[in-house]
PAZAPA-4460 file (N, C-alpha, C; in steps of 0.05 Angstrom, whole numbers, plus 32768, in hexadecimal, padded with zeros to 4 digits):
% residues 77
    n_x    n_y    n_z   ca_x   ca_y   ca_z    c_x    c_y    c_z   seq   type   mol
   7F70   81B5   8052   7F79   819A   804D   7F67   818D   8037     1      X     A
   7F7B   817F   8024   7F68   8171   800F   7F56   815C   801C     2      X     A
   7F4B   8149   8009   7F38   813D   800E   7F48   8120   8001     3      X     A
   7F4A   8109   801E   7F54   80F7   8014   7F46   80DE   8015     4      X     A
   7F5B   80C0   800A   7F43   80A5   800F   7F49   80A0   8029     5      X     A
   7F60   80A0   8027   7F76   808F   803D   7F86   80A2   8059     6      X     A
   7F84   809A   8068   7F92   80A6   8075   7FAE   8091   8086     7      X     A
   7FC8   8099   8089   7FD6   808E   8092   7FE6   8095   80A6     8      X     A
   7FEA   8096   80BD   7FF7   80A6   80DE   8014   808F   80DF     9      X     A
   802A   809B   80D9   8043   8092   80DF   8051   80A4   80EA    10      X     A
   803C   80B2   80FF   8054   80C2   8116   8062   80B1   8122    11      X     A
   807C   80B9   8125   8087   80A4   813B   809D   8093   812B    12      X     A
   8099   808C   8116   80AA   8078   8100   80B5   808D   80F7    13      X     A
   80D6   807F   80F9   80E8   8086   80EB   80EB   807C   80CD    14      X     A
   80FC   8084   80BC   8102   807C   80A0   810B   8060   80A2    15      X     A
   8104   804C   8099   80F6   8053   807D   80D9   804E   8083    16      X     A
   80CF   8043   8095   80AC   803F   8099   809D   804D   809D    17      X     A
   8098   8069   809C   8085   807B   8090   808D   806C   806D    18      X     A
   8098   8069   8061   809E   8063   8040   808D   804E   8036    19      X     A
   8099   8036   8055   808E   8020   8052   806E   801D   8050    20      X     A
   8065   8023   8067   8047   8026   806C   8032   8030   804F    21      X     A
   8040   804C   8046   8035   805D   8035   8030   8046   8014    22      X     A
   8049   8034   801D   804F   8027   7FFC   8032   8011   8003    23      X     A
   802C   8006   8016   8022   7FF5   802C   7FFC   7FFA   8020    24      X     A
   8001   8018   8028   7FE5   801D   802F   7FDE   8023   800D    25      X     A
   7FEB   8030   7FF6   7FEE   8030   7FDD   7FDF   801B   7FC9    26      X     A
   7FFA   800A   7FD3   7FF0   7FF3   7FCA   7FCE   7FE1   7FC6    27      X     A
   7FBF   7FF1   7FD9   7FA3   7FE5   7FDC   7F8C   7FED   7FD0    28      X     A
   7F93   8014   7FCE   7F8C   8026   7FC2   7F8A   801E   7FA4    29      X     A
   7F74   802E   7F9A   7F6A   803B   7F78   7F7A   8048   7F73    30      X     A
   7F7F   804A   7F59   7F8B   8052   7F49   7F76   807A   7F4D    31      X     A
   7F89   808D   7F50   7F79   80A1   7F53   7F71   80AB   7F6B    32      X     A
   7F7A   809B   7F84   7F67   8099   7F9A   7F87   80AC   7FAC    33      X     A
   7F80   80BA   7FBF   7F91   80C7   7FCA   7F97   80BA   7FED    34      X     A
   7FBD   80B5   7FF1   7FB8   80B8   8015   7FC6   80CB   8018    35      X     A
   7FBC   80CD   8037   7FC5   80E9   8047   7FD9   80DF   8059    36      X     A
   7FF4   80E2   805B   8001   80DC   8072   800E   80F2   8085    37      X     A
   8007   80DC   80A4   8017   80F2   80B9   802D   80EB   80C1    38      X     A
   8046   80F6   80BB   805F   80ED   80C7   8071   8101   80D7    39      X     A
   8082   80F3   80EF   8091   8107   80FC   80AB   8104   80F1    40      X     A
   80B4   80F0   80E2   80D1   80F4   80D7   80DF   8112   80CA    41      X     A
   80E5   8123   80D0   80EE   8137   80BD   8100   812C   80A1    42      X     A
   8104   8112   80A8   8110   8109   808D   80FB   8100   8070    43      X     A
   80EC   80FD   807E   80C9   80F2   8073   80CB   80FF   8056    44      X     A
   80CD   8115   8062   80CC   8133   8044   80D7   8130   8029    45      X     A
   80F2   8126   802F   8105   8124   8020   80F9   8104   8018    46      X     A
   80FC   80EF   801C   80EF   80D7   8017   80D7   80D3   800F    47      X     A
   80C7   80E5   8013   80AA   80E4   7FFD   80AB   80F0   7FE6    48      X     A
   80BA   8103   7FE2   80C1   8111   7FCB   80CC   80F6   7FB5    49      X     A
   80E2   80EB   7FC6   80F4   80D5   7FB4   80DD   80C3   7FB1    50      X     A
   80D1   80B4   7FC3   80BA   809D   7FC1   80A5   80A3   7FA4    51      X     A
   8099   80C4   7FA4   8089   80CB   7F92   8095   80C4   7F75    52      X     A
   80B1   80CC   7F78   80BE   80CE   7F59   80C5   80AF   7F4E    53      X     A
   80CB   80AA   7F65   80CF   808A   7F5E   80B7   8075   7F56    54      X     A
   80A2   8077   7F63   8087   8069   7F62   8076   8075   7F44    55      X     A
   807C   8092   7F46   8065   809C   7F2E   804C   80A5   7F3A    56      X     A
   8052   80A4   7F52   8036   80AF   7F62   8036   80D1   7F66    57      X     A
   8024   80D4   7F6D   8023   80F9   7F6F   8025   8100   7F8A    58      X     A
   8042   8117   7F90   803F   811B   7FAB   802B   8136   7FA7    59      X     A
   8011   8138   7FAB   8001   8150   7FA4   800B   8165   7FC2    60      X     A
   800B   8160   7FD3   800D   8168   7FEE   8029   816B   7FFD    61      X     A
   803C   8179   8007   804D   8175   801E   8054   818D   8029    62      X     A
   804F   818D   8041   8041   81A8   8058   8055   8194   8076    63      X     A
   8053   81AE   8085   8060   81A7   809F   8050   81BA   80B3    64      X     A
   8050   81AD   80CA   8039   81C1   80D9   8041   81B2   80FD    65      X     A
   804F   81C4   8108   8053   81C1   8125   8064   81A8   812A    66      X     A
   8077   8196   811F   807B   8189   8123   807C   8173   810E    67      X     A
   8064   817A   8100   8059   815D   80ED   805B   815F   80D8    68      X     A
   805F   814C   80C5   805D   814F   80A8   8041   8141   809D    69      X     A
   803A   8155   808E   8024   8144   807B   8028   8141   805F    70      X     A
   801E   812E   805A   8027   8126   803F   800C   8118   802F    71      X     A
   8009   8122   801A   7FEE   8117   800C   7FFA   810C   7FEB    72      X     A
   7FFA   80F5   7FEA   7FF7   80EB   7FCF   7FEA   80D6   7FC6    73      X     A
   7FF1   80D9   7FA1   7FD4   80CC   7F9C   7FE1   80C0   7F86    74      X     A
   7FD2   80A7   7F8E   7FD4   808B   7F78   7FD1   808F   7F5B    75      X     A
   7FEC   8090   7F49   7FED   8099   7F33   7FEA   807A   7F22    76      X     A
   7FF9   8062   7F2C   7FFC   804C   7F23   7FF6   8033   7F36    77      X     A
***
């Protein structure tokens, strides 16, 4: 696992608030600075991909492991 600033746990939330949170917790963040999120949505995947392209941010990370999705990106803007 990389090495992140932030960490963000939206097991449990459905779409769109894993999106929400992530834009949430973003927002506070450096420019450069990376979060890690945990989500159980299997839709999550597909929606961080779109979130990344749309924002300009970097999805560096997206892995699935027992259940969970992780997702690591980093503040491009």
């Amino acid at each position: 696992m990389s090495n992140f600033d932030q960490e963000l746990d939206a097991s449990g939330l459905n779409c769109p608030l894993p999106i929400l949170r992530a834009k949430k917790s973003l927002a506070s963040m450096d420019v450069g600075q990376t979060l890690h999120i945990i989500a159980t949505d299997p839709g999550s995947v597909k929606d961080f991909e779109a979130f990344s392209k749309q924002t300009g941010n970097e999805l560096v990370e997206s892995r699935e492991d027992a259940g969970k999705f992780y997702f690591l990106i980093k503040k491009n803007s």
